[in-house]
C-alpha positions in Angstrom: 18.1 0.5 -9.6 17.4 -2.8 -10.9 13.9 -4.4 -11.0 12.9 -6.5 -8.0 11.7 -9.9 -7.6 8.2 -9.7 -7.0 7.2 -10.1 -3.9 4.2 -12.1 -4.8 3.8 -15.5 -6.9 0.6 -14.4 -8.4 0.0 -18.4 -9.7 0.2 -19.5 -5.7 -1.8 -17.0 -3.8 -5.7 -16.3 -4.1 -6.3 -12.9 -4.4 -9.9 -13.2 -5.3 -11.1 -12.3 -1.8 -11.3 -9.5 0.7 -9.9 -10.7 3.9 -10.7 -7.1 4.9 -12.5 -4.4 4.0 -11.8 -0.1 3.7 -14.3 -0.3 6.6 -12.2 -2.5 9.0 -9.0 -0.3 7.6 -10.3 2.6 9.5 -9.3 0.9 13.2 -6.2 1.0 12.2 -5.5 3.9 9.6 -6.2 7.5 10.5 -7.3 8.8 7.0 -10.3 9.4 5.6 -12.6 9.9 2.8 -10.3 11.0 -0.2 -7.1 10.5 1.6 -8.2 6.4 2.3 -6.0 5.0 -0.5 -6.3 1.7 0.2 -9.8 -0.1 -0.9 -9.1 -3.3 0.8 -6.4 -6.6 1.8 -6.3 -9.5 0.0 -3.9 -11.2 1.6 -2.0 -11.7 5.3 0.7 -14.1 6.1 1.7 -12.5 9.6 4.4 -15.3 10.0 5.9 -14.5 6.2 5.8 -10.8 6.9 3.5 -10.5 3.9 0.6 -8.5 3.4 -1.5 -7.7 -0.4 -3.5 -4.8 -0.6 -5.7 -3.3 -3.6 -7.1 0.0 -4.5 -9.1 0.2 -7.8 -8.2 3.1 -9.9 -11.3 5.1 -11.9 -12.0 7.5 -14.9 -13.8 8.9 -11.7 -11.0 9.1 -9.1 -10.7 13.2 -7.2 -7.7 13.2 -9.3 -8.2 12.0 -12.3 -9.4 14.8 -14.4 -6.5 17.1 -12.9 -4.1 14.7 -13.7 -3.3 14.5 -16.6 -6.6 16.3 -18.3 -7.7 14.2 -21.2 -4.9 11.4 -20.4 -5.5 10.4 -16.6 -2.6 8.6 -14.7 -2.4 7.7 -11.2 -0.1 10.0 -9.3 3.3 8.1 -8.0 2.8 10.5 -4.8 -0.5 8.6 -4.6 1.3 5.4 -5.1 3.8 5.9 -2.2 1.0 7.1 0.0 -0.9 3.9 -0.3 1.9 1.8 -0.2 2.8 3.5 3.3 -0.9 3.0 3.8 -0.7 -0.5 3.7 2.7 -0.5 5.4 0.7 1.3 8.2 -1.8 -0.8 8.1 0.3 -3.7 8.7 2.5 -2.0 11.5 -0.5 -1.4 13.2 -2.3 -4.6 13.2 0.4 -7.4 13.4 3.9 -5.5 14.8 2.6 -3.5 17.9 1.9 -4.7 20.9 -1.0 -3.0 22.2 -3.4 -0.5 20.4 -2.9 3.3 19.3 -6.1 4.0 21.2 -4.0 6.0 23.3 -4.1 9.1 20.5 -0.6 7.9 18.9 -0.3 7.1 15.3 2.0 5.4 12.7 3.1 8.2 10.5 4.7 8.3 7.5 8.3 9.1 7.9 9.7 8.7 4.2 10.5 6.4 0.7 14.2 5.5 -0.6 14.8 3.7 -4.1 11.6 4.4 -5.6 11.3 3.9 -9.1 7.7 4.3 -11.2 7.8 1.5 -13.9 4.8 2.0 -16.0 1.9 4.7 -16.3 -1.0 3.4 -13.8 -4.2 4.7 -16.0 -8.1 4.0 -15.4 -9.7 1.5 -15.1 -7.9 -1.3 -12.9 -7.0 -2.2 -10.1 -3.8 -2.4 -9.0 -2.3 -4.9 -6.5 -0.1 -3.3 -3.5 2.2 -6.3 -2.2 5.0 -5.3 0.9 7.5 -7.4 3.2 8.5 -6.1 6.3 12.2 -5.5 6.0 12.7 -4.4 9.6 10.9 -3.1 12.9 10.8 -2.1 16.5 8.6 -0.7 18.4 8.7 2.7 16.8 9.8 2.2 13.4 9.8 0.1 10.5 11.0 -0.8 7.0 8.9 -2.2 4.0 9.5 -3.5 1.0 6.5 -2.2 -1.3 5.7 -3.1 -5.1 2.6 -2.1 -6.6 1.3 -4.4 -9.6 -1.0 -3.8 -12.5 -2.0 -6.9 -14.5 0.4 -9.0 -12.6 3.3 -6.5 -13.9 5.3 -4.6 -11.5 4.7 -0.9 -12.0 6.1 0.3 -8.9 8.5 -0.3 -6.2 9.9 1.6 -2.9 10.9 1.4 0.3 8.6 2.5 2.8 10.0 4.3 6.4 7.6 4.8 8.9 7.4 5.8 12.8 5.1 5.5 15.7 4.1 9.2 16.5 
């Protein structure tokens, strides 16, 4: 699989700032504690089917001394989860009409062409871009890249469904 375009021009958009928090995640994502990948968004364009999440990887992360001992690196499992994450996050907020207040959930429901590009070690932070491919009101399709230093390190496909 060939590498993809980014999804992001890193010159044109600001990704200085929180637009929102892991706090005001958590109304639209079911995990918690360990299992909330995703620190915070950076950017939404709701029109442009873009959305630019972060989660800041550390010496100190629940996995990092497990994997790899003495050489940490972020797991791609981790990767794909928080890339779904954000994909969920997304779903959620901007694709749905209504809430999932009703006890339903956006689950994960899988990952085609996913290719890891570089080791993701600590400590940075590294910048989870996607573009909704495709939706209805029970599915969807993202495109997800994950970025370290402005280089792409990861990219996927992310399936998900309304549950």
């Amino acid at each position: 699989m060939p590498t993809a375009a980014p999804l992001i021009d890193f010159e044109s958009i600001d990704l200085s700032q929180e637009v929102l928090d892991q706090e005001g995640l958590k109304r639209f994502l079911k995990q918690r504690d360990r299992f909330l990948m995703l620190d915070g968004i950076l950017h939404e364009d709701v029109e442009g089917k873009l959305t630019v999440g972060y989660k800041d990887i550390r010496a100190d992360d629940w996995w990092a001394p497990d994997h790899i001992p003495g050489r940490p690196m972020f797991p791609g499992a981790l990767q794909v989860e928080t890339a779904a994450q954000i994909s969920s996050y997304d779903y959620s907020a901007h694709r749905l009409d209504g809430s999932l207040d009703d006890g339903k959930f956006v689950g994960f429901g899988g990952v085609d062409n996913c290719r890891f590009r570089r080791l993701v070690q600590p400590d940075c932070r590294m910048i989870f871009a996607i573009y909704l491919a495709k939706h209805s009101r029970r599915m969807f399709r993202y495109q997800a890249q994950g970025f370290v230093e402005n280089e792409l390190v990861f990219e996927a496909e992310i399936l998900g469904v309304l549950v």
